[in-house]
C-alpha positions in Angstrom: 0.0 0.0 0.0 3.0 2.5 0.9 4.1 1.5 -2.4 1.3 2.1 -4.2 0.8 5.6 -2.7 4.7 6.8 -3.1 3.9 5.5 -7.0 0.6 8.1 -7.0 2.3 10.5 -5.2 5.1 10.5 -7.8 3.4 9.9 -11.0 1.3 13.6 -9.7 4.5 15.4 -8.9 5.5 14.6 -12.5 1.7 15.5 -14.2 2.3 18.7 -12.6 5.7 19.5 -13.4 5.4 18.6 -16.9 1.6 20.4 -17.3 2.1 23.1 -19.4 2.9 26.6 -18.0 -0.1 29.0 -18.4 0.7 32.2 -20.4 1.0 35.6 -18.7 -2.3 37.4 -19.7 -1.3 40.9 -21.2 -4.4 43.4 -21.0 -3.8 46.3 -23.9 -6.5 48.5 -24.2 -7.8 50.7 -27.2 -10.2 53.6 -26.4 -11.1 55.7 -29.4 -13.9 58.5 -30.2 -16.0 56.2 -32.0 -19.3 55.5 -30.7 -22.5 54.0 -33.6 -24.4 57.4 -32.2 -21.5 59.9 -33.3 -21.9 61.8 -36.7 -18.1 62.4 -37.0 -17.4 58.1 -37.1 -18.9 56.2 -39.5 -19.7 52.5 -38.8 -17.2 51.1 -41.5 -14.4 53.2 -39.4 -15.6 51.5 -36.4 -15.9 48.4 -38.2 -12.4 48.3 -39.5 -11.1 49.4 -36.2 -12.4 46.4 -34.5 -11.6 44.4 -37.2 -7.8 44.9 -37.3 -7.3 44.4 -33.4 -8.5 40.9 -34.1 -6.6 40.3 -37.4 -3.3 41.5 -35.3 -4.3 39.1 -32.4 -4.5 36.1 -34.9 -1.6 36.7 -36.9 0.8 37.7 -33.8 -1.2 34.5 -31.6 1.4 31.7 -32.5 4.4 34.0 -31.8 3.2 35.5 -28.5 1.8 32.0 -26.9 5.8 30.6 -27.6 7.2 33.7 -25.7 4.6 32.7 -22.4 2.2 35.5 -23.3 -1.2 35.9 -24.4 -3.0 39.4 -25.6 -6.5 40.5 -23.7 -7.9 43.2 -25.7 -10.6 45.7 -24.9 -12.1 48.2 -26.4 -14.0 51.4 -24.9 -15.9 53.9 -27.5 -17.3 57.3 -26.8 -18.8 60.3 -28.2 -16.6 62.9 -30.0 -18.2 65.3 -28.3 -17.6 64.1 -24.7 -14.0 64.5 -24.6 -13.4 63.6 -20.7 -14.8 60.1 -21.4 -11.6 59.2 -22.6 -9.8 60.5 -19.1 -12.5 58.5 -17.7 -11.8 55.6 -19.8 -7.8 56.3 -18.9 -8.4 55.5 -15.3 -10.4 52.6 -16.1 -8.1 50.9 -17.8 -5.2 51.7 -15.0 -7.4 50.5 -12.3 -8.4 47.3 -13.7 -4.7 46.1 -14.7 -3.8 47.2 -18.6 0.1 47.1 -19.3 -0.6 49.5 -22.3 -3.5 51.6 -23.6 -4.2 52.2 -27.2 -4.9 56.0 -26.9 -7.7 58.1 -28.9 -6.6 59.8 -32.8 -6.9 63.4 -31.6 -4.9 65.1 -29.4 -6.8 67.3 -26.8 -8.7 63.9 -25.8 -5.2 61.4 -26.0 -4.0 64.3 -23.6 -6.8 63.6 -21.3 -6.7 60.0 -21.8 -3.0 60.2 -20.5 -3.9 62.0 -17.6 -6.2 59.6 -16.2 -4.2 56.0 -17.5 -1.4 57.7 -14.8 2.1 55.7 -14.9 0.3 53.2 -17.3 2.2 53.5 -20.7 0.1 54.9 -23.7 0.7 54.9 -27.2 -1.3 57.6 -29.8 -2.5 56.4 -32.7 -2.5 59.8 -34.4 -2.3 62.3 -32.3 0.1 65.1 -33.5 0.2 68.4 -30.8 3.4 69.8 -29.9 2.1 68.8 -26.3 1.9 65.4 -27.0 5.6 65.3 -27.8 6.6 66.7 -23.9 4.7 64.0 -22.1 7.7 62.2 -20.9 8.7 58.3 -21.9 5.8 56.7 -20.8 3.9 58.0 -23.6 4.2 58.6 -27.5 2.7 58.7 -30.8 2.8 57.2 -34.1 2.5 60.3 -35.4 5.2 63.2 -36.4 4.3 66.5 -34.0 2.9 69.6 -35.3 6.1 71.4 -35.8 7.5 69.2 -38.1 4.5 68.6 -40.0 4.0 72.5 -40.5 7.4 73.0 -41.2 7.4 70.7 -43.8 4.6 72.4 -44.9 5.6 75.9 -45.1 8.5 74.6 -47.3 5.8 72.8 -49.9 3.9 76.1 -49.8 7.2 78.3 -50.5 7.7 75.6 -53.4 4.6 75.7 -55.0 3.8 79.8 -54.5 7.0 82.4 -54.8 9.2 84.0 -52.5 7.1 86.4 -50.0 3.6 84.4 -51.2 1.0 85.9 -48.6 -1.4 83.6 -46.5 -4.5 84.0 -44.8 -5.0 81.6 -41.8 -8.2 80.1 -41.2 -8.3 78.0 -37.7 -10.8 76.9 -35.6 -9.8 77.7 -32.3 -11.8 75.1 -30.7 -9.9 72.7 -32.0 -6.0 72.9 -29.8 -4.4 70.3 -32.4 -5.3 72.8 -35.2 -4.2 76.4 -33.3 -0.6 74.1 -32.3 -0.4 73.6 -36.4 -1.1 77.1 -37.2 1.6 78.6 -34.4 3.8 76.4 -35.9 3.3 77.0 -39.1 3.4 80.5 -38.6 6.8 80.3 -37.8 8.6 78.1 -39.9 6.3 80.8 -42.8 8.5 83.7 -41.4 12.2 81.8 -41.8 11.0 81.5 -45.4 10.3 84.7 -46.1 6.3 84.2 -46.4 4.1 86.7 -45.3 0.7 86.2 -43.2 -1.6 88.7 -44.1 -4.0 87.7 -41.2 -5.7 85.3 -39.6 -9.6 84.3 -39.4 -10.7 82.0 -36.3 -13.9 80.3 -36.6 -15.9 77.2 -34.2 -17.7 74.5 -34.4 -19.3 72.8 -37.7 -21.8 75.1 -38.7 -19.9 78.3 -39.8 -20.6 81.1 -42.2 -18.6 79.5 -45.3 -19.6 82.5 -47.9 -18.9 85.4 -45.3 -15.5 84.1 -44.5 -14.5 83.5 -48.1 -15.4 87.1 -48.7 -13.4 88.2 -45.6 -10.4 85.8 -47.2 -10.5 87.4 -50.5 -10.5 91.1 -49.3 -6.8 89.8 -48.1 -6.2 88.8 -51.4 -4.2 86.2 -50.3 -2.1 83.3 -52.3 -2.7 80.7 -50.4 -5.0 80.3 -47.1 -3.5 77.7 -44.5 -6.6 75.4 -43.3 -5.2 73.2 -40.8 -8.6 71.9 -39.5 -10.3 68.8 -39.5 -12.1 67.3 -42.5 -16.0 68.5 -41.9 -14.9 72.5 -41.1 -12.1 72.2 -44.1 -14.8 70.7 -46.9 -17.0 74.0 -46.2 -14.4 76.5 -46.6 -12.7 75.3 -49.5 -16.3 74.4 -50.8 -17.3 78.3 -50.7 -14.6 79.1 -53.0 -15.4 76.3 -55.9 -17.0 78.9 -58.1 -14.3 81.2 -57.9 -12.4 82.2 -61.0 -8.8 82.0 -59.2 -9.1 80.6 -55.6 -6.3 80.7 -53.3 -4.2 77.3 -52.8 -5.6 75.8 -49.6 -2.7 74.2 -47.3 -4.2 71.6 -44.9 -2.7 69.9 -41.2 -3.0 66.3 -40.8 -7.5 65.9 -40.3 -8.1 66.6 -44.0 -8.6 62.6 -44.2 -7.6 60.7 -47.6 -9.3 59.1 -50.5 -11.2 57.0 -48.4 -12.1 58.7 -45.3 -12.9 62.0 -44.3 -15.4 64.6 -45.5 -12.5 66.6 -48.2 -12.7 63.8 -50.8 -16.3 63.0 -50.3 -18.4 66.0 -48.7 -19.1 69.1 -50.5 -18.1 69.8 -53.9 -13.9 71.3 -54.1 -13.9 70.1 -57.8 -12.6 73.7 -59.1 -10.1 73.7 -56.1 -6.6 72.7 -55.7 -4.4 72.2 -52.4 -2.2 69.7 -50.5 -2.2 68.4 -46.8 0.8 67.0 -45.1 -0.2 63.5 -43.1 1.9 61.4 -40.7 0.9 58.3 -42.7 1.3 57.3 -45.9 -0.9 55.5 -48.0 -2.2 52.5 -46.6 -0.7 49.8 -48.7 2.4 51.6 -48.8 2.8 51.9 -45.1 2.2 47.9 -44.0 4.7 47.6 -46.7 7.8 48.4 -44.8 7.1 46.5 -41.7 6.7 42.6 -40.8 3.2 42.3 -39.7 2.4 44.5 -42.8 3.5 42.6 -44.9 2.1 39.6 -43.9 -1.3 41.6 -43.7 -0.8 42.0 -47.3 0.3 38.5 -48.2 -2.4 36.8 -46.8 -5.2 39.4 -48.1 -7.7 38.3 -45.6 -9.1 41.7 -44.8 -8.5 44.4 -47.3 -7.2 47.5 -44.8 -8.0 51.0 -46.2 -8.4 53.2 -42.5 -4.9 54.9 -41.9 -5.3 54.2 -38.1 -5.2 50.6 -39.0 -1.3 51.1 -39.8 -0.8 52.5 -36.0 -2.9 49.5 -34.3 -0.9 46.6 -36.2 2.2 48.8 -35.8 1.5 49.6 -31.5 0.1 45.4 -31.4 4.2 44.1 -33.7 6.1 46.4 -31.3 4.0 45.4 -28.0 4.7 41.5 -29.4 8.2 41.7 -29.9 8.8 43.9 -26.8 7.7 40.9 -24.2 9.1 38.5 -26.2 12.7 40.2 -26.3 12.5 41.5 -23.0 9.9 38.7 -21.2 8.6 41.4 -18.1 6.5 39.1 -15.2 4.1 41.8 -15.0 3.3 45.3 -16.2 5.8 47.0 -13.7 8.7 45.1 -15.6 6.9 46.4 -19.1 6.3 49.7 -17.8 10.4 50.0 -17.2 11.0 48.2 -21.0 8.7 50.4 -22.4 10.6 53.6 -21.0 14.2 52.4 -21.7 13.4 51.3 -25.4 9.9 50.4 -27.1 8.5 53.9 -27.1 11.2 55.2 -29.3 10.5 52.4 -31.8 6.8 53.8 -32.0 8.0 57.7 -32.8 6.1 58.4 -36.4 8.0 55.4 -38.3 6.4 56.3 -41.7 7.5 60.2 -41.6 6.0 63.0 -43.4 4.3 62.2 -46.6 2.4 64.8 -49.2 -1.2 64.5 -50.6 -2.3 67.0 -53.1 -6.0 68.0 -53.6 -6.8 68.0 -57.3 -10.4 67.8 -59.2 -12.0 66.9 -55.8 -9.7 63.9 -55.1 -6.6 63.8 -52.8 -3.5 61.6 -54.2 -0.2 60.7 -52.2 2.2 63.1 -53.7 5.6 62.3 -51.5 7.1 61.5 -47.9 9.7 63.2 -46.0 12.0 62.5 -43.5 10.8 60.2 -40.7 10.6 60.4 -36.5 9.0 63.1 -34.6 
């Protein structure tokens, strides 16, 4: 009988030593302004949003589960319009045990987001203010900052105008991503030699397009920076179609592309012409130069369009190989990998590329330079 129980108590000591370690659950989560109820987010956007989280989880599964690892992903949607949800949804997501969140496209609500996630590590999908670059190591963005993008910018306008070309600005100052773009912009104009013949501030969606292109043409100017998202830009651009000789319009980053975004498919810009500098390059072309890209490509299982889906598959490769190169035992050991070296690998990979607006349709003209 003692036998047979030191032969039990054996054969169980071996069952458990050779049972299969469980994999350390990693919690990222994604919080975005994207609720079904909100005008500014379509549905498809939503759709492909959701959509590539789970194509990155099934393509990066194999790989992570042979590191010890597994990926729990959330996501928490809000209204556009209820900015301090996503501080809300920061804290959330630091209180219930994420190593990383996936923070929201636009700045003023990733900078609330980051205010509430605390000494949890966040990543920017988009976001582009000057402020967003003087947050400190425990958070980034995939995107170049303002004053690169504008000063980029100023140079294509100075290119496709003359020397001393005069601009009118047209902001909304409701918008803090969009007045960042326009300071910047402002002065990387003046080391050119440009001159800003004023500036016209406007908020909100519903503005007096027809007034304020009379108040820009009394300023006769050559070109009229409109660094403002895609709703706010179609209407002012829109109000000059029927001129004879509109200004070139020079856009910020929320003009959208061919796909998204109310430029290319909102009111009618046939007659004008103008170009927007982007922190992403065409879809295609950006999951070209990276591994899970490419393999996104190769295996043509869901046809990505959404520029944001670059960032997600980008933050989800890096997040991968990070705890795999580095294997932390909990988000304390990630939070001190992801200070010392994975941050820095997220800094706007794809640069600054170049869309013109021609005929109603923006095209990728170029990219320049890369990093913030």
């Amino acid at each position: 009988m003692i036998l047979l129980i030191l032969a039990l108590s054996t054969a169980s000591i071996a069952a458990v030593e050779k049972a299969p370690k469980q994999p350390i659950a990693v919690r990222v989560d994604f919080v975005e302004a994207l609720a079904p109820r909100d005008t500014t987010s379509s549905a498809r956007y939503q759709q492909s949003y959701e959509g590539t989280i789970a194509l990155g989880a099934e393509l990066l599964g194999k790989k992570l589960k042979a590191c010890g690892y597994s990926l729990d992903t959330r996501t928490s949607f809000y209204d556009a319009s209820d900015a301090l949800k996503a501080k809300e949804f920061g804290i959330k997501s630091a209180e219930e045990g994420a190593w990383l969140v996936v923070g929201p496209r636009r700045s003023n609500h990733y900078l609330l987001l980051v205010q509430g996630a605390g000494a949890i590590p966040t990543a920017s999908i988009m976001a582009s203010s000057d402020k967003v670059g003087d947050l400190g190591t425990r958070h980034t963005t995939l995107s170049p900052i303002n004053s690169k993008m504008a000063a980029i910018a100023a140079a294509e306008a100075n290119l496709r105008t003359h020397k001393g070309a005069r601009y009118v600005s047209v902001v909304s100052s409701d918008c803090s991503n969009c007045v960042d773009f326009a300071k910047a912009f402002d002065q990387s104009a003046a080391k050119l030699g440009l001159k800003k013949a004023g500036e016209l501030p406007i908020t909100g969606e519903a503005i007096q397009a027809k007034a304020l292109r009379d108040q820009v043409s009394d300023l006769r100017p050559d070109f009229v920076l409109l660094p403002n998202y895609s709703k706010v830009s179609s209407a002012v651009m829109a109000a000059f179609n029927e001129d004879s000789h509109p200004p070139l319009f020079v856009g910020g980053d929320g003009w959208g592309d061919s796909q998204y975004g109310f430029v290319q498919n909102g009111l009618d810009v046939q007659k004008v012409n103008g170009f927007t500098v982007r922190g992403f390059p065409p879809v295609d072309k950006g999951l070209s130069q990276f591994n899970l890209g490419r393999e996104v490509l190769r295996s043509k299982r869901k046809a990505l369009s959404f520029t944001p889906d670059l960032s997600i598959l980008k933050i989800m490769e890096e997040t991968v190989a990070e705890l795999c190169a580095v294997r932390p035992k909990d988000r304390t050991a990630f939070l001190s990998a992801f200070e010392k070296q994975y941050a820095k690998r997220l800094e706007a990979p794809w640069g600054v590329s170049v869309f013109d607006l021609k005929r109603g349709e923006i095209h990728f003209d170029k990219t320049v330079g890369k990093g913030k």
